[in-house]
Structures are given as C-alpha cells and as structure tokens.
N, C-alpha and C positions, 0 to 999 in steps of 0.2 A: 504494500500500500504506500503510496506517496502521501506527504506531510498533505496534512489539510491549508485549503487559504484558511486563514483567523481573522473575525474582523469583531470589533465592537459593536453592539450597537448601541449609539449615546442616549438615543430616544429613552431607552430602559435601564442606562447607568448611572451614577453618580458622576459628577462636572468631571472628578480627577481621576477617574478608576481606568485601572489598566484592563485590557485583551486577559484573560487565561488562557496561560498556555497548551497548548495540547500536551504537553509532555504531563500536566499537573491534571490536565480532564482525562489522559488515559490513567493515570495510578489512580485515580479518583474510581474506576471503573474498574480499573483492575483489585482494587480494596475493596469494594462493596462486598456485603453477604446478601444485600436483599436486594432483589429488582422488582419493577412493575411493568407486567409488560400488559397494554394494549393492543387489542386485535377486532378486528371489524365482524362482525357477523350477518351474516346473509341481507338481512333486513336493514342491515346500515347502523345498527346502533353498535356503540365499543362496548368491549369486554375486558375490563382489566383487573388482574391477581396477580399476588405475589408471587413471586419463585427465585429458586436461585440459580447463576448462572455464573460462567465463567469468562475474562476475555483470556485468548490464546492467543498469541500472534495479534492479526489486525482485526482482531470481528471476537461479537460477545455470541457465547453459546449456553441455548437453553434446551432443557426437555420438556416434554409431558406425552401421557398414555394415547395411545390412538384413536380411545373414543373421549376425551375430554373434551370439555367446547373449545380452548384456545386449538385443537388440532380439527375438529371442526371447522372451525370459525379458519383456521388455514389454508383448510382445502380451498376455499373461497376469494379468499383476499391473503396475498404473502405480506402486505404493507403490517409494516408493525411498528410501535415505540417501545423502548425500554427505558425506563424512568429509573433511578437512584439519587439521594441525597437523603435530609433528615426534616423533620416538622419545624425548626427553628428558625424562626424569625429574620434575626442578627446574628448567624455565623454559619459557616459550613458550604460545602459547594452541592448544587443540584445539576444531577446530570441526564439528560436526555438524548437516546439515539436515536433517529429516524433511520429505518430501510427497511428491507425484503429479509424474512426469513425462509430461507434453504433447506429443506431436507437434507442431512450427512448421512453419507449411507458405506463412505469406503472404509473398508474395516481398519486401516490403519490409523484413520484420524480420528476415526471410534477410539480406539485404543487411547492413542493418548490423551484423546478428552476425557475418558474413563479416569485414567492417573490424574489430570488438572483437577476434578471434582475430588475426588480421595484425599489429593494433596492440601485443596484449598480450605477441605474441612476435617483438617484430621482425621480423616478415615469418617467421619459420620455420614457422610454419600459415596457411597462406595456401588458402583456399577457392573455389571461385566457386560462385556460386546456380545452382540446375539447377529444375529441376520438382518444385518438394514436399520438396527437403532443399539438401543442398551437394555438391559433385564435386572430387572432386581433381584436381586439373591433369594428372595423367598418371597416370591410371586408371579403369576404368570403375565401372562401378556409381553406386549413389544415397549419400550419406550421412544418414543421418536424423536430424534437428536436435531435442533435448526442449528442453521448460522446465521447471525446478524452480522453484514456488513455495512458500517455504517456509509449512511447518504450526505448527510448532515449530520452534526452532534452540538446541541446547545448546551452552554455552562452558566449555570445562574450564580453567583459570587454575592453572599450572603453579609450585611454587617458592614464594614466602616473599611472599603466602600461597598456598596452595592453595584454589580455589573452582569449584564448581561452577552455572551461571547456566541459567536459562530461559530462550529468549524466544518467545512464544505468541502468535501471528496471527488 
C-alpha cells in the first residue's frame, strides 16, 4: 500500500491543530481491541456490532459465522466502516475506515491471521484454518475471514486540540 495523501480538515479543527499522522492513525488501529463495524442491509438501513479485528500488513481483518447478519448483510453490499476510538469527550483518537470487505479464503493468509488473532489476544481467540475461513475449536460451522482495505481512513483528535484528519488511498 502506498502512504495515504493527509489532509486536514479546518472546517472541523481547532485554529492550530495539526494533520494526524498516518503512522499515529495506523498504531491507533493496530492497538485497538474493539471495533464497530457497519454494514448495509438489503433494505438500506446499517447494521452495526462490535467485534474484534486485527490490522496485518495494510488492511484491518474481521470474522463472523456465515449465517450472521453482518455476513448477510455482505452478500449484498461489500461497502463497510470500521469505527475504533473511546466515549471521551476531551482526549483520545477516533478512528474510522471506509472500504470493501473481501472474503480471505487462501489458506496461507488464513494461517497467519489465525497467529495475529492468538497473538493479539493472548491466546483468548484462538482459531484454526478450515476450508475457505477459520473454525473454532469446539464448534461447528465455517467462520468467514474479510479484509478491509482501506479507501479512506478519518482520525478524529480528541481534546486540546481538536482535529479532524483525512487519509485517502
């Protein structure tokens, strides 16, 4: 993936507040434990829960079961956001991805999304690769692995100053 452009937008900043960097809105992304991801369903209206996800390389990855509504609500619409940040006011960064989520189905990149999940929660998500997604240990069914590449990624900078950032793929 090449560096995103960055741009501010002042409309939504304080007079002095700097751009957030990308390098600052990827660890921001790549630290999270909890996302929100939005997805559209048939009917137009969104859908959005919690889950947790991982970024790898240049794109955030999520699961869920095949008959769940966000894998639903998939079939229909790939367009997704993934939200991360905290309820506060006056501090902390809020992060938003906009793109297309991806079925992963080659078993090699399974594999090591398998290890990123294990690793990023000490062993408390722990997966094994099955045929085309990931299976949980003691249950059946398919899990279905996406990729979010992001399209755009907005960072909301929270507190003294307040700012609002681009970043555009």
């Amino acid at each position: 993936m090449s560096s995103p452009v960055t741009t501010l937008d002042r409309r939504f900043s304080d007079e002095n507040a700097p751009a957030t960097g990308w390098e600052q809105t990827r660890q921001a992304l790549q630290a999270a434990e909890m996302y929100w991801l939005t997805t559209v369903r048939r009917d137009g209206r969104p859908h959005t829960t919690p889950l947790v996800a991982v970024w790898v390389g240049d794109a955030l990855y999520f699961c869920t079961g095949d008959a769940e509504q966000k894998a639903v609500n998939l079939r229909g619409s790939a367009h997704v956001n993934l939200t991360t940040g905290c309820n506060n006011w006056d501090s902390g960064l809020d992060v938003v991805v906009d793109g297309d989520a991806v079925v992963v189905t080659d078993q090699d990149v399974l594999r090591d999304l398998a290890k990123a999940w294990t690793r990023k929660w000490d062993g408390r998500w722990e997966y094994q690769v099955g045929q085309g997604g990931f299976k949980h240990p003691h249950e059946d069914g398919l899990v279905l692995v996406f990729e979010v590449a992001p399209k755009k990624v907005m960072a909301f900078a929270k507190g003294n100053p307040f700012s609002y950032t681009r970043h555009i793929f």
